[in-house]
C-alpha positions as CSV (number, residue, x, y, z in Angstrom):
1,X,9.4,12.5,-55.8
2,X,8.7,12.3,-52.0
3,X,11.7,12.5,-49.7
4,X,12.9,9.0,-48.3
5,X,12.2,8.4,-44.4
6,X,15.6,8.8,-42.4
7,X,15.2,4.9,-41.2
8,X,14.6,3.6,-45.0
9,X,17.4,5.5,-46.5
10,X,20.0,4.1,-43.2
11,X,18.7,0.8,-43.3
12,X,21.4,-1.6,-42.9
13,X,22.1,-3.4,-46.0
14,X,24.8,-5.9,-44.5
15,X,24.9,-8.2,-41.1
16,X,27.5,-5.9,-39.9
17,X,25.6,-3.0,-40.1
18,X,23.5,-4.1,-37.8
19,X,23.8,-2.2,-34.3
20,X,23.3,-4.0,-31.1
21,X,22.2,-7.6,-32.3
22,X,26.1,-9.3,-32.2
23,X,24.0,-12.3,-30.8
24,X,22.4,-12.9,-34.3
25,X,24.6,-11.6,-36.8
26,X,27.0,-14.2,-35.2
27,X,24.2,-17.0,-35.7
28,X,23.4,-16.3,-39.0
29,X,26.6,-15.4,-40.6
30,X,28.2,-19.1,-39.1
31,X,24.9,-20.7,-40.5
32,X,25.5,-19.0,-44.1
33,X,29.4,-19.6,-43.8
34,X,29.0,-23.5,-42.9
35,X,26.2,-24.1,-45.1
36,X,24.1,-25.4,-42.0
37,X,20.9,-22.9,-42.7
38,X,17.7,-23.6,-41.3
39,X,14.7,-24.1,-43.0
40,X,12.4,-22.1,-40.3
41,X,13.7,-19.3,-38.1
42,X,11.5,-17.2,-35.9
43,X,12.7,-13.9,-35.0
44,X,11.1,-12.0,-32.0
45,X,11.9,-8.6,-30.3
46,X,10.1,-5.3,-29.5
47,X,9.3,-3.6,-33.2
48,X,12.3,-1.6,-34.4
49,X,14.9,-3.9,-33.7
50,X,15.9,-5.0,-37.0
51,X,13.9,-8.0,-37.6
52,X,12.8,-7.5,-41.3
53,X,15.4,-6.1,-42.3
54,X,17.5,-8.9,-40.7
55,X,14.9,-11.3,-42.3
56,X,16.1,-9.4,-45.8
57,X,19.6,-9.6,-45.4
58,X,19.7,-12.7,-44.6
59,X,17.3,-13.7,-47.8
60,X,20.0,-11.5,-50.0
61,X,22.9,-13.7,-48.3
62,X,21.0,-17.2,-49.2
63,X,20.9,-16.3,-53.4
64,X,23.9,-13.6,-53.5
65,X,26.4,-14.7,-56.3
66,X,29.2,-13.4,-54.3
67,X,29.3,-14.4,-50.4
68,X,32.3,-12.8,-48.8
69,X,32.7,-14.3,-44.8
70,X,28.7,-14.7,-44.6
71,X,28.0,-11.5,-45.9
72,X,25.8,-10.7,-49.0
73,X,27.4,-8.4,-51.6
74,X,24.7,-6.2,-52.4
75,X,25.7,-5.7,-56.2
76,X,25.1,-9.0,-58.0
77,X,21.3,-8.9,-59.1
78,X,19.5,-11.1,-57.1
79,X,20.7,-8.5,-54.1
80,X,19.6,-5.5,-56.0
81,X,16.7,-7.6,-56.7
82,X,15.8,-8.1,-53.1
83,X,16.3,-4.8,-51.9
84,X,14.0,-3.5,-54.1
85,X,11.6,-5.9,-53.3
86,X,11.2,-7.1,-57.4
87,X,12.8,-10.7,-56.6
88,X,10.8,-13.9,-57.5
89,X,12.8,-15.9,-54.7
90,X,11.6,-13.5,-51.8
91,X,8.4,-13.5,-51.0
92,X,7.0,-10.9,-47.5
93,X,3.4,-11.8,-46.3
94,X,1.9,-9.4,-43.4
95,X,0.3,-11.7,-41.3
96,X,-1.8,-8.9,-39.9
97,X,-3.6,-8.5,-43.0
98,X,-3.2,-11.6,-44.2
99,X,-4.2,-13.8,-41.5
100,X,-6.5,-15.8,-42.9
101,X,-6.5,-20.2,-44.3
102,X,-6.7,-18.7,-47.4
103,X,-3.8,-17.0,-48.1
104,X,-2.2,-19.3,-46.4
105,X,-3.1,-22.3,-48.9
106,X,-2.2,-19.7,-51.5
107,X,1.4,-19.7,-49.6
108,X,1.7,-23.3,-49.5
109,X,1.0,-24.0,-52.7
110,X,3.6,-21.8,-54.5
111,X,6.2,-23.0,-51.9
112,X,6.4,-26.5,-53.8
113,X,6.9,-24.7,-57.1
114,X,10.7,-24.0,-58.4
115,X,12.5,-20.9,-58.1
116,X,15.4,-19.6,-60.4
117,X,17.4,-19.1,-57.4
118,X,18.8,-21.5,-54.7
119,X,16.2,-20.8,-52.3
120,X,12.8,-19.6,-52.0
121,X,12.6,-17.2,-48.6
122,X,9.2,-16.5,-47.5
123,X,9.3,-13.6,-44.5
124,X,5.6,-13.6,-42.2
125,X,5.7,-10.5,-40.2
126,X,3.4,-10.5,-37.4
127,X,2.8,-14.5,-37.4
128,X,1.2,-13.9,-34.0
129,X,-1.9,-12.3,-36.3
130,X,-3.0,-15.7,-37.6
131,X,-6.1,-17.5,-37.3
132,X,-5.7,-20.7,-35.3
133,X,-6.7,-22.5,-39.1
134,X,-4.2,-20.9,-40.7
135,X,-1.6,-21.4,-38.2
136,X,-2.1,-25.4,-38.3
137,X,-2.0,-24.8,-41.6
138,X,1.6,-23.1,-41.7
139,X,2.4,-26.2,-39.0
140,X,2.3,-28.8,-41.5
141,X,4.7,-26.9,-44.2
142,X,7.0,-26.5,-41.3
143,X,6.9,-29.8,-40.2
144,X,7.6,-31.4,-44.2
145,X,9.0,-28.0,-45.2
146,X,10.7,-28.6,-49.8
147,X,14.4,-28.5,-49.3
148,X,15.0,-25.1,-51.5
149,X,12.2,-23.1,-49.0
150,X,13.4,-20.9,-45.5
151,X,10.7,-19.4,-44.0
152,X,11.8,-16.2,-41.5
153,X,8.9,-16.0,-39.0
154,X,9.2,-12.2,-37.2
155,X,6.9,-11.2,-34.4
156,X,6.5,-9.0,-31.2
157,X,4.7,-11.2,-29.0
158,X,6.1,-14.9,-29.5
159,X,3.8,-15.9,-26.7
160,X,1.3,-16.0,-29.2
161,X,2.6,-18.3,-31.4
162,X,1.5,-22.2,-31.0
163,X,4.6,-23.7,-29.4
164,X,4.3,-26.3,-31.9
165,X,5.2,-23.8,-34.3
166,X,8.1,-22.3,-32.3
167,X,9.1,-25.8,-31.5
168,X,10.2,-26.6,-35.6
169,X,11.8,-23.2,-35.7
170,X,15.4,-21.6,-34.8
171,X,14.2,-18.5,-31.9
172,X,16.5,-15.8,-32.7
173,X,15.1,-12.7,-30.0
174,X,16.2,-9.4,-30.7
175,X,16.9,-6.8,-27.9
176,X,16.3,-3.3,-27.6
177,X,19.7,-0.8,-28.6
178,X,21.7,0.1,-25.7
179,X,21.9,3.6,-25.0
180,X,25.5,4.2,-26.0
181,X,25.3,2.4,-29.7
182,X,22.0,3.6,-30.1
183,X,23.6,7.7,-29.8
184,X,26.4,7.2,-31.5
185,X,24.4,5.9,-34.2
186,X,22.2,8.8,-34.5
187,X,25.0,11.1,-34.0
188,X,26.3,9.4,-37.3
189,X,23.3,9.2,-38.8
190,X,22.6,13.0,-38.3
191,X,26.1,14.3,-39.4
192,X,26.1,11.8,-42.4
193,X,22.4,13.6,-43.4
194,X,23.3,17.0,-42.4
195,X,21.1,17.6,-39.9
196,X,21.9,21.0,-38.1
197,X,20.6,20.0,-34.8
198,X,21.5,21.0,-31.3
199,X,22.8,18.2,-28.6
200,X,19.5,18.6,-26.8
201,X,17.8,17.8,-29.8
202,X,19.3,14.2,-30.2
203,X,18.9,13.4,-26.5
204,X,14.8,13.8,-26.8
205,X,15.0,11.9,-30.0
206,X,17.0,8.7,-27.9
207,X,14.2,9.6,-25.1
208,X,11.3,9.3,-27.6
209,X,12.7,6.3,-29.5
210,X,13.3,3.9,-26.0
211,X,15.8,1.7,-27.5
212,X,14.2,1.5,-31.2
213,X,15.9,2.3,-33.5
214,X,13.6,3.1,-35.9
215,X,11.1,4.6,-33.3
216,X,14.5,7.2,-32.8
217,X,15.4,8.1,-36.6
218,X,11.7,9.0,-36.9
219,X,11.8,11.1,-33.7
220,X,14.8,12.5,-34.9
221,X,13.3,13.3,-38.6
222,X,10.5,15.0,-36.8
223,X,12.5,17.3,-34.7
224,X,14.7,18.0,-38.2
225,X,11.8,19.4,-39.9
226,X,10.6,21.8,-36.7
227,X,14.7,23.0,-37.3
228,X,15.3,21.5,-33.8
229,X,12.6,23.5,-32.0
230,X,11.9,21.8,-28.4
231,X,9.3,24.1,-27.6
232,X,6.3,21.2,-28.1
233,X,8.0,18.7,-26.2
234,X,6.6,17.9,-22.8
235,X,9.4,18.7,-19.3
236,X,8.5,15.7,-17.7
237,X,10.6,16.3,-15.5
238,X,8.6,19.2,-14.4
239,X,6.5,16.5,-13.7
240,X,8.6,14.7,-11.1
241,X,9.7,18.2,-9.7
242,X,6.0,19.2,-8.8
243,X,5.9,15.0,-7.0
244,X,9.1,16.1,-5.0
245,X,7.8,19.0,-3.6
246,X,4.6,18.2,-3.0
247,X,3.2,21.1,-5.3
248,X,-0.3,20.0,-6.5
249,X,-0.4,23.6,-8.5
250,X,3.2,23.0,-10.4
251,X,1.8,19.3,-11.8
252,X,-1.5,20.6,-12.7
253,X,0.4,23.9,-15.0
254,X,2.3,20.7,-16.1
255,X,-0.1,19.1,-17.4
256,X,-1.9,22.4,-18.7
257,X,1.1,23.2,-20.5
258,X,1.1,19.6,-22.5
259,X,-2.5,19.7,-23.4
260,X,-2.0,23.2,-24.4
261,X,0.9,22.0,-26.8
262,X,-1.8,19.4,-28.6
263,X,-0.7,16.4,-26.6
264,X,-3.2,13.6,-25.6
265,X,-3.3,13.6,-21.7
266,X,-3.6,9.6,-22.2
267,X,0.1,10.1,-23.8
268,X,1.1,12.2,-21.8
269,X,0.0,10.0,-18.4
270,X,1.8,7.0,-20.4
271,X,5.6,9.2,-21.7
272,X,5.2,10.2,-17.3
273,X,4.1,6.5,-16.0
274,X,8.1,5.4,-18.5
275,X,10.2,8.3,-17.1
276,X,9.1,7.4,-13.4
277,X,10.0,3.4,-14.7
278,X,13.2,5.0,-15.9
279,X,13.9,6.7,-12.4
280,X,12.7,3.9,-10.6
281,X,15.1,1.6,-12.9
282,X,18.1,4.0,-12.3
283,X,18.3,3.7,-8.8
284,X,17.8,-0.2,-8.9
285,X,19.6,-1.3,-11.7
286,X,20.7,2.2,-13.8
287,X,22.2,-0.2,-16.6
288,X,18.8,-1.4,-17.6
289,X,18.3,2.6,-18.5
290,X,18.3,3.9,-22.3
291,X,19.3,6.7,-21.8
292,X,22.6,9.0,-22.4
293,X,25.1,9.5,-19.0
294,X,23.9,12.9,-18.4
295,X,20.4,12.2,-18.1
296,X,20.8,9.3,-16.6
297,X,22.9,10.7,-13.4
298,X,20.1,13.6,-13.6
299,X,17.0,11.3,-13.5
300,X,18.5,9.4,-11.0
301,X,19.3,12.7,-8.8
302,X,15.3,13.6,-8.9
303,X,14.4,9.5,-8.3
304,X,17.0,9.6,-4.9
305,X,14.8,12.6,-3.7
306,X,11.5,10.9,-4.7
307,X,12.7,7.6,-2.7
308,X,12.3,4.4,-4.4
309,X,8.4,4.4,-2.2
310,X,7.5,7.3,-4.0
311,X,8.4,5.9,-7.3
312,X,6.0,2.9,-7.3
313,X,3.2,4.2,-5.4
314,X,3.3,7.2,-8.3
315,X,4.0,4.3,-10.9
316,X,0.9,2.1,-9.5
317,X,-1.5,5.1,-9.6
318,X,-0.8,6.4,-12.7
319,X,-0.7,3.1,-14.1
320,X,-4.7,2.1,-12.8
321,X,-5.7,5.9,-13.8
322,X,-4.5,4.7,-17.6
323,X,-6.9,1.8,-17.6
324,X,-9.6,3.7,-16.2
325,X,-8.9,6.9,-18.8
326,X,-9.7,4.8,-21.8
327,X,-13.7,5.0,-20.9
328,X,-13.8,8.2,-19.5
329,X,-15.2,11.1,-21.3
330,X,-13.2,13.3,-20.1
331,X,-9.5,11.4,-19.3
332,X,-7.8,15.0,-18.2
333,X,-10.2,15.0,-15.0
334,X,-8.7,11.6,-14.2
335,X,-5.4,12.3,-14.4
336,X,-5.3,15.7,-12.9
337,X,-7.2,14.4,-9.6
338,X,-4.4,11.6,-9.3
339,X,-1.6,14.0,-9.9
340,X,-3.2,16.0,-7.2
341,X,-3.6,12.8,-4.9
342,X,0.0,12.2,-5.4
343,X,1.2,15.8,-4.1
344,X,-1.5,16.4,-1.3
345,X,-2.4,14.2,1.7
346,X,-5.5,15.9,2.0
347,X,-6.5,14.7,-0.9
348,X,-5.3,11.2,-0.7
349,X,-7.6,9.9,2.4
350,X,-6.4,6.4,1.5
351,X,-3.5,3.7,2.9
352,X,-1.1,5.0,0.5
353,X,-1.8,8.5,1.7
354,X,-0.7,7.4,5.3
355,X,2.4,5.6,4.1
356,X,3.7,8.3,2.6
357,X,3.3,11.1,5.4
358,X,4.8,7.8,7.5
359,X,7.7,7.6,5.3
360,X,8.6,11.2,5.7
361,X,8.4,11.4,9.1
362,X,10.9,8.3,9.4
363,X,13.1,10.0,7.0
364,X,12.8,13.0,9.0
365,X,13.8,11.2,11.8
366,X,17.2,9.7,10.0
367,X,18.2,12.9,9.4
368,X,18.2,14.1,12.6
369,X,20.0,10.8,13.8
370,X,22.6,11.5,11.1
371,X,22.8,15.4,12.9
372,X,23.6,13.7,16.4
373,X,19.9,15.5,17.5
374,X,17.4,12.8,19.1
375,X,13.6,13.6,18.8
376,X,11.4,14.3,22.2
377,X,10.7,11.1,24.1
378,X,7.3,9.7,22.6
379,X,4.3,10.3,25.4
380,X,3.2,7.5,27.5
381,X,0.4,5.5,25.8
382,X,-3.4,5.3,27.2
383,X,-3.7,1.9,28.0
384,X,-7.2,0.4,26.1
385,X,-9.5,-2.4,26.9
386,X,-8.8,-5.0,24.6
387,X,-12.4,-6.2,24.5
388,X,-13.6,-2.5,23.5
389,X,-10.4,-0.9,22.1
390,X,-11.0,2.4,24.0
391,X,-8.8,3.7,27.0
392,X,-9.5,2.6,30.6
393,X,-10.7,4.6,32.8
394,X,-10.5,4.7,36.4
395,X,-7.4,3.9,37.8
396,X,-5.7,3.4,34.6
397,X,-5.8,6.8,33.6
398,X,-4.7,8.9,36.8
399,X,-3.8,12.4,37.0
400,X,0.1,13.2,36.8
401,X,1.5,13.1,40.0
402,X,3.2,15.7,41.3
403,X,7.5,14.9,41.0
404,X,8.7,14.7,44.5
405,X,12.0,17.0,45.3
406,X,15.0,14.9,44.9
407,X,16.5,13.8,47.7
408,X,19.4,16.3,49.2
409,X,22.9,14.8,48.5
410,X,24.2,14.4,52.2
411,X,26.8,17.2,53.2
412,X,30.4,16.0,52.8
413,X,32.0,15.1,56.2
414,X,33.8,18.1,57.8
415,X,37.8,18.3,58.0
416,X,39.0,16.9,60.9
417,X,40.6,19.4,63.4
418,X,43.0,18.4,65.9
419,X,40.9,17.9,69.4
420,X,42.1,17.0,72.3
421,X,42.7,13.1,73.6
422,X,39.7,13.1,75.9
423,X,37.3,14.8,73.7
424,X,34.7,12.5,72.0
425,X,34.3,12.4,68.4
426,X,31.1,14.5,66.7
427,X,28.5,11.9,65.5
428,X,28.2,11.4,61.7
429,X,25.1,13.7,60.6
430,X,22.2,11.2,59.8
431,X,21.0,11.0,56.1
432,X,17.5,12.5,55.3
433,X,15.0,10.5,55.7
434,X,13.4,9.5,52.3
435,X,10.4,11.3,51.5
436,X,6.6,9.2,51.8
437,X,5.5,7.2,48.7
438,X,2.2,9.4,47.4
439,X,-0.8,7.7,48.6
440,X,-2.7,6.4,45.6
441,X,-4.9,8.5,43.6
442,X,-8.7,7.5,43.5
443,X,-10.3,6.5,40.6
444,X,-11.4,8.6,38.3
445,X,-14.8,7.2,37.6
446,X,-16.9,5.2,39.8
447,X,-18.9,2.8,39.9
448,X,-22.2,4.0,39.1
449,X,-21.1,6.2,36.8
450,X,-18.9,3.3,34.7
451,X,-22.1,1.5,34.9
452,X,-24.2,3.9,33.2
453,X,-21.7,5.4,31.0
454,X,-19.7,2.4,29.6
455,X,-20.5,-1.5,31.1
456,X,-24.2,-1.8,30.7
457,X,-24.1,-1.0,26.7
458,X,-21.7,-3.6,26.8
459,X,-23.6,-6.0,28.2
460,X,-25.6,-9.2,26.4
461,X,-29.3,-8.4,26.1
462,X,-30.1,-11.0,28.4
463,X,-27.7,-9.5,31.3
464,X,-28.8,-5.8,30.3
465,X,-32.6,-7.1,30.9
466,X,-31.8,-8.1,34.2
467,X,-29.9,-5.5,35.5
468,X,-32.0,-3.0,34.3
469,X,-34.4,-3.6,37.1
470,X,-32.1,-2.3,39.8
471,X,-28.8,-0.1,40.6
472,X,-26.3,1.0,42.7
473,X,-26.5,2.1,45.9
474,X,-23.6,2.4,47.9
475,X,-20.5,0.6,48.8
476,X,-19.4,-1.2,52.1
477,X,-16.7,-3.3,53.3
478,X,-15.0,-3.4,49.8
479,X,-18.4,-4.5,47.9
480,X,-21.5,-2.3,46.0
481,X,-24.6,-2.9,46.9
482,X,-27.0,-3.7,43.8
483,X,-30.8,-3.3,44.8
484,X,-32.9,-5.8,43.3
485,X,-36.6,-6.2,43.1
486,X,-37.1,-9.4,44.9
487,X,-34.8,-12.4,46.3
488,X,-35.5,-14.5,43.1
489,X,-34.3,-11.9,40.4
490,X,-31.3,-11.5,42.4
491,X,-30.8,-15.0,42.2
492,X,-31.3,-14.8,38.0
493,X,-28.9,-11.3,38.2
494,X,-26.2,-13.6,40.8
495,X,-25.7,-16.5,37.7
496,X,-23.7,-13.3,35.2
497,X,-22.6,-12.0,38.6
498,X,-18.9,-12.9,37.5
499,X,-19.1,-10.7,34.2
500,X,-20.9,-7.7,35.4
501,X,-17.4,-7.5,37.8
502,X,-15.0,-8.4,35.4
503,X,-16.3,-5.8,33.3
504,X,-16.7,-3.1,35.9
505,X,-13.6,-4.0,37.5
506,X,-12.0,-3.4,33.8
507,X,-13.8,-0.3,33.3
508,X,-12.9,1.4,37.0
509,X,-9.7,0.1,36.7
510,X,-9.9,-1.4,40.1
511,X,-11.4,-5.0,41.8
512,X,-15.4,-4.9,42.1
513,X,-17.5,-6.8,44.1
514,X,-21.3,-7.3,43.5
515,X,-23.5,-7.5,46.5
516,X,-27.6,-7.8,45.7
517,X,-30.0,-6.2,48.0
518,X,-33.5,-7.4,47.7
519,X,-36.0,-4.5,48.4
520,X,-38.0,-6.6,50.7
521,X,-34.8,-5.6,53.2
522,X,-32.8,-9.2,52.5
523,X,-29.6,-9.6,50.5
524,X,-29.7,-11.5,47.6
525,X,-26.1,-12.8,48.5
526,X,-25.9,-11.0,51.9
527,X,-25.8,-13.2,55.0
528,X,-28.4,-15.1,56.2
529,X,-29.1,-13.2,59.5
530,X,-28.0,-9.3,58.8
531,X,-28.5,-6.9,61.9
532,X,-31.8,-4.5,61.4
533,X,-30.2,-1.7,59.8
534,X,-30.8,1.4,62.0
535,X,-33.7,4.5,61.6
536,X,-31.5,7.5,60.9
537,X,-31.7,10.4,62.6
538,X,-34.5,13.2,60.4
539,X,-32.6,15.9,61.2
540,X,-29.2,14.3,59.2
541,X,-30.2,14.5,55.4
542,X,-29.0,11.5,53.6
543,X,-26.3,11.4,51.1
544,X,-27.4,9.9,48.1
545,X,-25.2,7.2,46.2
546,X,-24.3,9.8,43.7
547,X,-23.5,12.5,45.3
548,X,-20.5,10.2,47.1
549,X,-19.7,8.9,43.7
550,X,-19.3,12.8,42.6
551,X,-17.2,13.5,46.0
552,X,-15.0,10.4,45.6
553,X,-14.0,11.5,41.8
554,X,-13.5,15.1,42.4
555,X,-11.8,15.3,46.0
556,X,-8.5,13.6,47.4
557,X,-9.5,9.9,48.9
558,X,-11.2,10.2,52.3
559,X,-9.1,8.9,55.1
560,X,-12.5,7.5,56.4
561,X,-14.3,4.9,55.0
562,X,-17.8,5.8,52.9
563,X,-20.3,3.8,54.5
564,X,-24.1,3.5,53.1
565,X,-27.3,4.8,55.7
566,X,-28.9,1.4,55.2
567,X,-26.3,-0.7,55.8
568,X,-26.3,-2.1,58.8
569,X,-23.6,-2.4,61.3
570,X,-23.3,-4.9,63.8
571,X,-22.3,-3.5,66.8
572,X,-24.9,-0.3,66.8
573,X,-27.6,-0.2,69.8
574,X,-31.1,-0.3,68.7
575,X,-33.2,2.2,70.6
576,X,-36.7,0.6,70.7
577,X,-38.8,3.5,71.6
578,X,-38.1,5.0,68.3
579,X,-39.3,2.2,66.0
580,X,-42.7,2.8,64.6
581,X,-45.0,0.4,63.2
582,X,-44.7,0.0,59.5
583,X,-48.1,0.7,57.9
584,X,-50.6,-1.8,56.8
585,X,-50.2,-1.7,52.8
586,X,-45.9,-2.2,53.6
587,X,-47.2,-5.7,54.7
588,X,-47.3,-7.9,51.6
589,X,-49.1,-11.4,51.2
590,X,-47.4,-14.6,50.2
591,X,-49.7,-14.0,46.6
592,X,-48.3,-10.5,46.2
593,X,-44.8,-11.3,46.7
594,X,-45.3,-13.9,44.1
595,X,-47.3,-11.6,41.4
596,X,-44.1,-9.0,42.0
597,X,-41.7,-11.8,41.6
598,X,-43.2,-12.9,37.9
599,X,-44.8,-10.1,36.3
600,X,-47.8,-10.3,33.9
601,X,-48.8,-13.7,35.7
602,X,-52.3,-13.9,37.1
603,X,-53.5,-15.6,40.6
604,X,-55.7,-18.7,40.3
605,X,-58.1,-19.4,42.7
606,X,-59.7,-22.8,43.6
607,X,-63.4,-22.3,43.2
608,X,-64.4,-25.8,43.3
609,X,-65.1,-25.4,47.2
């Protein structure tokens, strides 16, 4: 004869057996006691709890001969009957198999029919599993239910069930053992079966069973027949160790070691995803916990060194890595690329990656507010463009200037002696005079250079096309000269004037001004009668625009003003004698000018005379 399962031979046989459900067993027993029973209960709870088997009891406790303070006696026959499962007055239907209209019109019809006893119970476990047919088929018993029928309605997911259905019964929910009943229980349990088993080996049986009760004899049944060996259990803890430090190489042996030992790395990834819950719940709310006192002031150690950040952003990535494992051919690769993710920030490229290294440098930082040390002052920041995002140049960004000497304390006023009557007191020494403010540095870049290298990409097409046609020349009198091809495209370049110089002026870090220079020697916007610039001199080679832009960003700033060859100053004498005549192809037609000033158009001619 096969040995009876731990949680069949210790199944409670009376209300007050039952551990950690005072809730019900006070409901039913005053139902039983008054004679107020209900004719459809539905009992719901995570599996384990003691639904059936409250479902049984309380079918004993309906027909028992010999009710003592709402308990069933569990002698008389109709008890013996029940428990073992041979009475005519009990009926159990799994709704998982049985889920069909069928068996339930088989159901309803034997409910009308008599019983010898004083009530028919019928028990549907997992009423959730019904076909919607069936279940509006169980709805109209329930609603005209015969006055000697209970039905006991047990499920794990009373979501499921059509709320018209829940709405004709009595909701009895079970919960989930505490942690204290549910030891001493199996501490009772395994001294009362003789169990020769260390204390370590009942703490992995209440970490296996999660507050079931049955899910925990049966852990404890299996670690009875290994004679308490531990040696195929997985150290998840080893697990958050490896998370702690930051060790990609100690989670990866982890997880080695469990698939060594013939566990599923799916199971494994789901045992580590509820021991980081169980951390996570024992610094937040520790009595949610199942769990005995020791491991629970343990796991909540390791969960204060994680950090309650750690905990979720390990609990959400594990937790997406278990959906994505159950299509994967190989679910280890999964799972051992997140683990390393978890441990390595060069791994993890991604947000959550950057929040941690974020969070350790804040807590870095508490600690060394806690130790009365203060970190180095942060660095000035680069001030950007907003429009670009990148750092200014120019002005903004100048060269560290050198820290002035501080300023001698003045020497402390000498003792007075005695002097005589007539003699005239010394003058009080004068303070040092305060050293010069620096001059200001130059820009970095100049103009030319900020055009070329940053403003025109910037630039709308339409702009870009313009001011591709000329450049920089020099500047004069606080404004760049721009040459241009002809009055009228300086005209077209003047209308975007404004944004060229806001732009420049942003890029430099300084105020620009824009003057255009039309090649035919007039400026675009220079005044309307400019002095003939003069001829220089052929032995003076002329300094091209950027070779002063090179001098200005690499020397100190020029006490003397830069001033351009061709522009022209005012007050210069003209020397006739050494003008020459320009040659005849310089001179340009009123036609030409207008073929330059609109390229690609033709000259038509009047040949009608």
């Amino acid at each position: 004869m096969a040995t009876q399962s731990l949680y069949r031979r210790y199944r409670p046989r009376r209300f007050s057996e039952l551990k950690g459900q005072d809730h019900v067993v006070r409901a039913l027993r005053d139902a039983v006691m008054t004679g107020r029973e209900g004719q459809a209960y539905l009992f719901s709870g995570p599996r384990g709890t003691g639904k059936t088997t409250s479902a049984r009891i309380l079918a004993k406790v309906l027909n028992c001969d010999n009710v003592v303070d709402g308990e069933p006696c569990c002698e008389c026959d109709s008890c013996l009957a029940v428990e073992r499962g041979t009475s005519y007055d009990v009926h159990e239907l799994d709704a998982a198999s049985n889920r069909g209209i069928d068996a339930m019109r088989d159901l309803i019809e034997k409910a009308s029919l008599g019983t010898a006893g004083r009530h028919k119970v019928y028990i549907l476990d997992e009423v959730h599993m019904l076909t919607k047919e069936a279940s509006a088929a169980l709805l109209k018993t329930l609603e005209e239910p015969p006055p000697h029928v209970v039905f006991v309605l047990a499920t794990t997911d009373p979501q499921k069930v059509l709320d018209t259905i829940r709405s004709r019964t009595q909701h009895l929910q079970f919960h989930l053992l505490p942690s204290d009943a549910l030891a001493e229980h199996v501490k009772w349990v395994a001294d009362d079966a003789g169990l020769d088993l260390p204390q370590a080996a009942l703490d992995a049986a209440l970490v296996r069973g999660g507050g079931s009760a049955r899910d925990t004899l049966s852990a404890l049944e299996l670690l009875a027949t290994t004679g308490g060996d531990m040696g195929d259990i997985v150290d998840l803890d080893e697990f958050v160790d490896g998370l702690i430090e930051r060790d990609p190489g100690r989670v990866l042996t982890a997880m080695g070691h469990a698939v060594s030992l013939g566990h599923d790395p799916s199971t494994v990834t789901e045992d580590l995803v509820r021991h980081l819950r169980n951390g996570f719940l024992a610094l937040m709310a520790p009595e949610l916990v199942v769990l005995p006192t020791e491991q629970l002031d343990a796991l909540a150690a390791r969960a204060q060194q994680l950090g309650a950040a750690g905990l979720v952003r390990a609990i959400e990535r594990l937790g997406s890595i278990l959906v994505d494992m159950r299509h994967a051919p190989d679910p280890r690769i999964l799972i051992e690329v997140a683990l390393v993710q978890l441990t390595s920030d060069e791994a993890g490229g991604d947000l959550d990656a950057v929040a941690a290294r974020v969070e350790r440098v804040e807590h870095q930082l508490k600690e060394l507010k806690e130790s009365g040390l203060t970190a180095a002052p942060a660095a000035e920041p680069v001030p950007r463009d907003p429009t670009t995002g990148r750092a200014k140049l120019g002005g903004a960004a100048r060269r560290p200037q050198p820290t002035a000497p501080p300023a001698a304390a003045p020497a402390p006023a000498p003792t007075p002696e005695p002097a005589v009557a007539s003699a005239p007191a010394p003058a009080p020494e004068p303070a040092p005079a305060p050293a010069p403010a620096p001059a200001p540095s130059a820009p970095r870049v100049s103009v030319p250079e900020a055009w070329q290298n940053t403003v025109k990409s910037q630039l709308k097409p339409l702009v870009r096309a313009l001011y591709s046609a000329g450049e920089f020349a020099g500047e004069h009198d606080g404004a760049w000269a721009f040459n241009v091809p002809n009055e009228a495209h300086g005209a077209k370049c003047a209308e975007h004037q404004a944004d060229v110089e806001a732009a420049l002026s942003t890029a430099v870090g300084a105020p620009v001004s824009i003057r255009f220079v039309a090649a035919g020697g007039g400026g675009a916007s220079a005044p309307k009668n400019p002095a003939p610039a003069p001829t220089p001199a052929p032995s003076a080679p002329q300094e091209s625009a950027i070779d002063r832009a090179a001098r200005a960003a690499a020397a100190e700033p020029d006490p003397e003003p830069e001033v351009a060859a061709y522009v022209p100053e005012a007050d210069d004498e003209i020397d006739m004698s050494e003008l020459t005549d320009a040659p005849p192809e310089a001179v340009k037609t009123p036609a030409e000018r207008l073929a330059e000033a609109f390229p690609g158009s033709e000259l038509m001619t009047d040949d009608r005379d």
